[in-house]
C-alpha positions in Angstrom: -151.4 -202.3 123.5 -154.4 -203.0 121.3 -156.4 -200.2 119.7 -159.7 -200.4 121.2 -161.7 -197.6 118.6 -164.1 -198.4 116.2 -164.6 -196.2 112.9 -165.8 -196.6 109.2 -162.7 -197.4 107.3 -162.0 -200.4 105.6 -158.1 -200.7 106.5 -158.0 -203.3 109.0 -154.7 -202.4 111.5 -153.7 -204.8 114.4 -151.3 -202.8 116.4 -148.8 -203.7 119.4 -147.5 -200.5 120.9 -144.6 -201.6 123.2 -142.6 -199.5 125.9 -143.2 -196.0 127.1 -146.1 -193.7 126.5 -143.9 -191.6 124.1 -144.1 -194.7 122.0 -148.0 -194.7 122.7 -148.1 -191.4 121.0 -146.5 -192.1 118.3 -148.9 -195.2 117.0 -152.0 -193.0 117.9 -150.6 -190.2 115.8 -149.5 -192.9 113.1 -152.9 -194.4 113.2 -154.9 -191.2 112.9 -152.7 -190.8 109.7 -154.3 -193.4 108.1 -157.5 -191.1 108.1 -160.9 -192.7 107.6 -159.5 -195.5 106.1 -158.4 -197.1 109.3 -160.4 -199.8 111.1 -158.9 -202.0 114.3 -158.8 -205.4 113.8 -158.4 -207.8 117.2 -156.8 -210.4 115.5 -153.5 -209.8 113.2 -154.5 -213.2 110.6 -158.0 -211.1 110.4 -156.0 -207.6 109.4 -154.4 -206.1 106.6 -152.0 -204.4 108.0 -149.9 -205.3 111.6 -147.8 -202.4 112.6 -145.3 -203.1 115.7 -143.8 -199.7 117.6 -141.0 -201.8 119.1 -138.5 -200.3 122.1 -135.0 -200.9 122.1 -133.9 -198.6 125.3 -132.5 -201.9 127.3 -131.8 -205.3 126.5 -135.1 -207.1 127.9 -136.9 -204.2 125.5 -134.8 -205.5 122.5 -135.6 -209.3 123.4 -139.3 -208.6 123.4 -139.8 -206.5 120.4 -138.2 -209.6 118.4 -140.4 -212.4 120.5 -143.3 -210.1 119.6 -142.2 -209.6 116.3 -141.3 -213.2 115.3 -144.5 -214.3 117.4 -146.6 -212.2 114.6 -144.8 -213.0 111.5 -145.3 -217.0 112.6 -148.7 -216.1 113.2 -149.5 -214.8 109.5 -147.7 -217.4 108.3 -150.8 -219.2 107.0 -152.9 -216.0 107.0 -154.2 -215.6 103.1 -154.1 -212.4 102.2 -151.0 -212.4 104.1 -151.2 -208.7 105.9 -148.8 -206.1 105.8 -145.9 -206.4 108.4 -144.7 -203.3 109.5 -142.0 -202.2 112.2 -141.2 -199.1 113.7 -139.7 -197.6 116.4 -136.6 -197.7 118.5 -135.7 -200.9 117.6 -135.4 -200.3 114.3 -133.6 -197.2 115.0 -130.9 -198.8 117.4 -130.2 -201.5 114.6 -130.7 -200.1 111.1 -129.8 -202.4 108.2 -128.7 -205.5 110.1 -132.7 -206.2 111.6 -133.5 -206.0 107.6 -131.0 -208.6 106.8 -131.9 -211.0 109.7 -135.8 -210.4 109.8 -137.3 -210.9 105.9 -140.5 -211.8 107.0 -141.1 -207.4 107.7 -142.4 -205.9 104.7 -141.3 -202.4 106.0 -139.5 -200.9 108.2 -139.9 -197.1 109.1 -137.8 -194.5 110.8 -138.6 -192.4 112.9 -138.9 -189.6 110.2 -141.1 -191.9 108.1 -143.8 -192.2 110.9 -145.2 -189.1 109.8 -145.8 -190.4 106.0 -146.0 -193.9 106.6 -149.9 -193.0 104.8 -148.4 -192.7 101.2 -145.9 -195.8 102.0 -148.4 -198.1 103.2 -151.0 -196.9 100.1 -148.1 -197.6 97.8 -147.7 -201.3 99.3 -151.6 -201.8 99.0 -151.5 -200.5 95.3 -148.2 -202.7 93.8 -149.5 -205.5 92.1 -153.2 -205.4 92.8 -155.8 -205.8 89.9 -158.6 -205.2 92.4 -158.9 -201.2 92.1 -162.0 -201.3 93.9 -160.5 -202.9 96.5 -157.5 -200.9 96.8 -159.6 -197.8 96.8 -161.9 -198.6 99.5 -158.4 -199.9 101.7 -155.9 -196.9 100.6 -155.6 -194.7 103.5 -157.3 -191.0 102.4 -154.0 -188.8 103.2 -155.6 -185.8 102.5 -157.3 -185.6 105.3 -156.3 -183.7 108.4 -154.6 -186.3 110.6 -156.9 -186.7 114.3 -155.1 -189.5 117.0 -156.7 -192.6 117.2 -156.6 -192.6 121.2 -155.6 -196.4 122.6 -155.5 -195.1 126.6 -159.0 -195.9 128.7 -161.5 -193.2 128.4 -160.9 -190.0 130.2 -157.4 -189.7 130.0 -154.4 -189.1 126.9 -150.7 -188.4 126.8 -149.1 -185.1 125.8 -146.0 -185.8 123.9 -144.0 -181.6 124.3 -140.8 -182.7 122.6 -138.8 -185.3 121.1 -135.6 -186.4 121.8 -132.4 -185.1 125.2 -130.1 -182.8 125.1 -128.7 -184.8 128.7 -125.9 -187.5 128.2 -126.7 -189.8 131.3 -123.7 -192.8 130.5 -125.9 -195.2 130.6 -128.6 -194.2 128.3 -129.3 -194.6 124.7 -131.9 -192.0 124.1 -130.2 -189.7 122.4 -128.7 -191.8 119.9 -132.1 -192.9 119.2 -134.1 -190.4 119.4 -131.5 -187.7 118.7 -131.8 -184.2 120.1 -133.9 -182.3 122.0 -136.6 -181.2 119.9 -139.6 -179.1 121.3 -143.2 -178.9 119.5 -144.7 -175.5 118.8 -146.4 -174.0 121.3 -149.6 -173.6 119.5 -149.7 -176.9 118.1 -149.6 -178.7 121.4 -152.7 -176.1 122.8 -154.5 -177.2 120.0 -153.6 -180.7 120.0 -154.7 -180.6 124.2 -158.0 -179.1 123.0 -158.7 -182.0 120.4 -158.1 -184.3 122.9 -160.7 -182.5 125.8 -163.4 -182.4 122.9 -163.0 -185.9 123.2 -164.0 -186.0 126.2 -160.3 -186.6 128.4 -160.6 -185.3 131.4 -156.6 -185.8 132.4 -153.7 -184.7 130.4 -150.1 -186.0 130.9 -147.5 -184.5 129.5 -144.6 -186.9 128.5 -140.9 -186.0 127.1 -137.7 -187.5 128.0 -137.5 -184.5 130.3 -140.5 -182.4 130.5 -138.4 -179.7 132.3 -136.2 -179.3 129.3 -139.4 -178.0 127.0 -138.8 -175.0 124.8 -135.2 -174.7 125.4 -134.2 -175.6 121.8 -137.2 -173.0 120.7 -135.4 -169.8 122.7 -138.0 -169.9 125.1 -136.2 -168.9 128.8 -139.3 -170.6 130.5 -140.6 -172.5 127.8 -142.6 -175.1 130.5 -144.0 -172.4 132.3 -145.2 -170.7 128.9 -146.8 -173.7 128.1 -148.8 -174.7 131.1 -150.0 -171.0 131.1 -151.9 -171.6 128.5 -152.9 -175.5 128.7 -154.1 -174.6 132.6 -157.5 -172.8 131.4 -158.5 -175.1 128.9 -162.4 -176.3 129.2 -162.6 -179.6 130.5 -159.6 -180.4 131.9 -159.4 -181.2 135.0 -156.3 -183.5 136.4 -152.5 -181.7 134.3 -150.1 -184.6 135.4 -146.2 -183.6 134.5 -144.1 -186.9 134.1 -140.4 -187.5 133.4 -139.3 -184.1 135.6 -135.2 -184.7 135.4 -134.3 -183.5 138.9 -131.8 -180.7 137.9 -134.9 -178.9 135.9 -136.7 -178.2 139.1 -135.6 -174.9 140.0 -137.2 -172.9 142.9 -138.8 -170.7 140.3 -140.6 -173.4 138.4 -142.1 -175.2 141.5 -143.4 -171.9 142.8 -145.0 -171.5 139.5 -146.6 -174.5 139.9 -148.0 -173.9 143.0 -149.5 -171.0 142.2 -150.9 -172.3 139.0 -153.2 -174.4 141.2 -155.8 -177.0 139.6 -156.0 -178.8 137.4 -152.1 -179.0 137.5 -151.9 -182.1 140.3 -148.9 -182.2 143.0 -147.5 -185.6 141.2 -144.0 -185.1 140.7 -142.1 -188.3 139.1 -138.6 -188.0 139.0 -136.3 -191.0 138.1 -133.6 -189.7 140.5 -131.7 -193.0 139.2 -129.8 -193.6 142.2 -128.7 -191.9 145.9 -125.4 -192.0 146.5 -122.8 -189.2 144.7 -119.8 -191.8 143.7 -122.5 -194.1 141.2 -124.5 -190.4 140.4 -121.5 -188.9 138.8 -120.3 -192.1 137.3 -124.1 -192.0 135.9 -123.7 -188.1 134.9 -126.0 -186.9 136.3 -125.9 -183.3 137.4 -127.2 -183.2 140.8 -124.4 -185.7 142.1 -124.0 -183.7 145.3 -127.0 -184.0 147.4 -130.3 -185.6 145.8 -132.1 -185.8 149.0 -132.2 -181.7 148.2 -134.4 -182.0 145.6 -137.1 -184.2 147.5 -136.4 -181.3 150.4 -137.1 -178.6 147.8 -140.4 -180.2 146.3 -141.7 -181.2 149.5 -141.4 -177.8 150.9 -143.7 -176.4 147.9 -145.7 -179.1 147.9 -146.0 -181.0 151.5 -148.8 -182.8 150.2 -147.0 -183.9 146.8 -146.8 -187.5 145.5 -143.3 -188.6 144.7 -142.4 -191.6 142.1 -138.4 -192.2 141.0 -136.8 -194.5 139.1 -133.7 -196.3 140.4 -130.7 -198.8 138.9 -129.2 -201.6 141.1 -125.9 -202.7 140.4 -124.6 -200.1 138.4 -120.8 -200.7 137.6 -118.5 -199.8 140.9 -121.8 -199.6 142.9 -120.1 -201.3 146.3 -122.3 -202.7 149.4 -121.5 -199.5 150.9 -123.6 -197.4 147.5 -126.7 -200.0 147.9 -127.0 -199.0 151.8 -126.9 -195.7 151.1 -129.8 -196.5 148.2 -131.5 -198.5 150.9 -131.3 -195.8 153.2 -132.1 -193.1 151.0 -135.7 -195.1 150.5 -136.3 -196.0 153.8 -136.3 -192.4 155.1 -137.5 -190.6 152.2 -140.8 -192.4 151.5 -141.9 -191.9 148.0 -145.2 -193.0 146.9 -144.4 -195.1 144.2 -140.6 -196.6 143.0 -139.6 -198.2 139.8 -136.6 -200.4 139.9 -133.8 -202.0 137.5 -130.7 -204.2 137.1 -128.2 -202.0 135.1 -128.1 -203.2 131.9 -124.8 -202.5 129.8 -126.0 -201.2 126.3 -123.3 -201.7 123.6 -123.0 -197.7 122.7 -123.1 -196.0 126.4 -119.8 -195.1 128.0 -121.2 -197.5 131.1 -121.2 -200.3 129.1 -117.6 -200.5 129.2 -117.2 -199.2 132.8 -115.9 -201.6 135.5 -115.7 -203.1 137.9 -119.1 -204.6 137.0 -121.6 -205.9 139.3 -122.3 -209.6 138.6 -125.8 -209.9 137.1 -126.9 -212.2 140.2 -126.3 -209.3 142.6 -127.8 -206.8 140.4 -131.1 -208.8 140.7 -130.5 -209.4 144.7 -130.3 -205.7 145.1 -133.6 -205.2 143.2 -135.3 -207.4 144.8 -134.5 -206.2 148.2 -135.3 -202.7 146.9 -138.6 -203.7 145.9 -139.7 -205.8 148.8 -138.5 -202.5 151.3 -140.9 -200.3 148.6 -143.6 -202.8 149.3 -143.7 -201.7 152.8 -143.5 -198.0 152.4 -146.1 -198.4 149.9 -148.7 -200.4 152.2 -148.1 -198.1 155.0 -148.6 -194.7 152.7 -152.0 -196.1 151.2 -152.9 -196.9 154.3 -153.3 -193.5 155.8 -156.0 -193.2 153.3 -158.5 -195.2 154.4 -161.9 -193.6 155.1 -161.3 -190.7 153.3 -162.9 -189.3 149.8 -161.1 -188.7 146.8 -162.1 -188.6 143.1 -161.2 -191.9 141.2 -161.0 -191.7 137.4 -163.2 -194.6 135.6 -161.1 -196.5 133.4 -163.0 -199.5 133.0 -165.7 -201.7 134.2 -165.2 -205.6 135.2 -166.2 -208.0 132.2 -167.9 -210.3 135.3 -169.5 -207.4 137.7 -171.0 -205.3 136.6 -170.7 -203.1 139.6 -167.3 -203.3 139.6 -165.2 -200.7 138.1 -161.0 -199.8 138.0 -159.9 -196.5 137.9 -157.2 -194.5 139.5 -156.6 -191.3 142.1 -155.0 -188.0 141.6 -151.7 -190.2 143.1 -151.6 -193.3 140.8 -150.7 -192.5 137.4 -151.6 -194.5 134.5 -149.8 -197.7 133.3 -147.0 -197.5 136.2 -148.5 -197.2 139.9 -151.6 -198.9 141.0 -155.4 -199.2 140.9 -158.5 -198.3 142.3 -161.5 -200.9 142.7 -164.7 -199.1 143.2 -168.1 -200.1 143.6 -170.7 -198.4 141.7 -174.3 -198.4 140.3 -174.0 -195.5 138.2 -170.6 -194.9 137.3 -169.1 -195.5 133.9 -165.4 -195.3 132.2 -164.3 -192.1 131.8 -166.1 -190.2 134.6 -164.7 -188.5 138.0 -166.1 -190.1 140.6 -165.8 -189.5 144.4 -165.2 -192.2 146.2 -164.6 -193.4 149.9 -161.3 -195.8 150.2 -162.7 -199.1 152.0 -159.6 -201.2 152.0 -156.1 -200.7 151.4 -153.8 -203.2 149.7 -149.9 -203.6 149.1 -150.3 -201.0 145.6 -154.2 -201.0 145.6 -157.3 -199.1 146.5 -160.6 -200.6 147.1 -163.5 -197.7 147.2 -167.3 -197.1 147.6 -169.1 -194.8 145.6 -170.0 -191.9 147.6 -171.8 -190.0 145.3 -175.0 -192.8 145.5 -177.9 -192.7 147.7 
């Protein structure tokens, strides 16, 4: 992720923000930190400072926060001034000390309790050893100013980060060790935060947490989610609330018939990484609602016919028999969801699974996945398919660097970053704006629509 903004200051900052959008949030809030010093730079030999929010939840996320890391540090090699490395993030957090030792080429590292000063660090690093005071002024991030996010999504739409951190201990997840415990913002902070993000002119909030059910728990709040959306709900401007990361076991009767009658802008998107289907692998995973999970598709569905359904699940879990995957296989096949991420399990050094056996051999775990996928594939063609001809809104994210009439953006049902796209062909449109549309052509994932607000 490469921030897109342009501003006055002086500070030139190449950023690559990897994993989830929790990450995203942090390095918007890091950059707008940085004040009006900050300026983006598209190329990191052309920058003075590279900062790298690394993830370091799996395996593949650790291997590709140190390609990307090493990739950069090669890359300044030759670079004179030589720009400021700095790394931050899970990585960092999952390996402490020993990164430092094997990776000299960072100039600093930061916790994740440093991300929130990381101004006075980095105007400490610009100040050692320079003669140039003129310089160093102009460059040294102002930190008195009141921090405002330097927003990296497409226009129209931001992330809502409600709390930090999981209270859960799912055995085959590192959060929180990482991240520690749950955590909750204020509520006021977060109603002001949404409201400096719709004077910017987003149109769609989504609200992100390990497990947005879990908000306000740690705070003494008995509904704390409810409380929240209470108040987000009538802001001006916004007009599509997405909830995302709902852990199953938080969806209580009560909470989903608050939602319904909360009505717009909250949207019927429920994503919920259910993980897996059958109750032997869900309590060896720990996960509370072991018994029955096609209850909880049952209990949304029956608030929310109409709702779109996205879950997560892992393939070759250890113990997970031919007999488990069929019953995985099955549980897709008849419960339909919209959209469906899937993984190989990955044994993290530090979760009970990791030492859990029998284990799956890695060539089966990737069989199963694929085999997942492709029967997703089909369940997703046939769900877009029953909406062709009819109008929805499509958010603008972007037009096409060749057409000029072609734009990408995304309905109420494809979230950003993890489901599909819209195509849409328009005269007047532009990034940012709701436009109704008429769906043309249907694709495996994709949309392609008309403009229906044209003559």
């Amino acid at each position: 992720m490469n921030i897109q903004q342009t501003g006055p200051g002086s500070l030139r900052v190449y950023t690559v923000s990897l994993g989830c959008p929790k990450n995203r949030v942090d390095t918007e809030n890091m950059l707008g930190g940085l004040g009006s010093a900050y300026r983006p730079a598209y190329s990191p030999q052309y920058a003075d400072l590279v900062l790298v929010n690394t993830c370091g939840f799996i395996q593949p996320a650790v291997e590709e926060s140190l390609e990307t890391i090493l990739e950069l540090a090669e890359s300044l090699r030759e670079a004179e001034p030589k720009p400021l490395l700095v790394v931050t993030g899970c990585l960092p957090a999952r390996y402490g000390h020993e990164l430092r030792e094997q990776l000299p080429e960072v100039d600093l590292w930061l916790s994740f309790q440093e991300q929130a000063s990381w101004g006075r660090r980095i105007a400490s690093r610009l100040n050692a050893g320079n003669s140039d005071a003129a310089a160093v002024s102009q460059r040294t991030p102002d930190i008195s100013e009141k921090p405002r996010r330097q927003l990296s999504t497409s226009p129209g739409t931001a992330y809502l980060k409600i709390n930090e951190g999981c209270r859960h201990h799912c055995s085959f997840c590192l959060i929180p060790r990482l991240r520690g415990p749950l955590i909750s913002s204020p509520i006021q902070s977060l109603i002001q935060e949404a409201g400096e993000l719709l004077d910017q002119g987003v149109r769609e909030i989504c609200i992100v947490a390990q497990d947005v059910t879990d908000y306000g728990r740690d705070l003494g709040l008995e509904n704390g989610l409810q409380t929240l959306l209470e108040q987000l709900a009538p802001l001006p401007g916004l007009q599509w609330l997405r909830l995302m990361y709902l852990y199953p076991a938080g969806l209580s009767p009560e909470l989903l018939r608050f939602l319904k009658e909360l009505g717009p802008p909250f949207i019927p998107y429920f994503d919920l990484p259910l993980q897996h289907a059958h109750p032997d692998i869900l309590k060896r995973m720990g996960r509370p609602f072991q018994v029955d999970p096609e209850a909880i598709i049952r209990r949304v569905r029956g608030f929310f016919p109409e709702a779109c359904l996205r879950s997560t699940f892992i393939t070759g879990f250890p113990g997970e028999s031919e007999e488990h995957f069929q019953t995985l296989l099955r549980f897709v096949r008849t419960q339909r969801l919209h959209h469906v991420g899937v993984f190989p399990f990955s044994p993290e050094p530090g979760t009970p699974a990791a030492s859990f056996r029998p284990a799956v051999p890695e060539a089966v775990r990737e069989a199963r996945r694929e085999q997942l996928l492709k029967l997703q594939a089909s369940i997703s063609e046939e769900i877009l398919a029953e909406t062709l001809d009819r109008e929805l809104d499509v958010l603008i994210e972007r037009s096409d660097p060749e057409w000029p009439t072609l734009f990408q953006g995304r309905t109420w049902f494809q979230a950003p970053e993890v489901d599909g796209i819209t195509y849409i062909s328009s005269l007047r449109a532009a990034p940012g704006q709701l436009v109704r549309s008429r769906i043309e052509e249907c694709r495996t994932y994709d949309l392609i629509a008309l403009d229906e607000s044209e003559p």
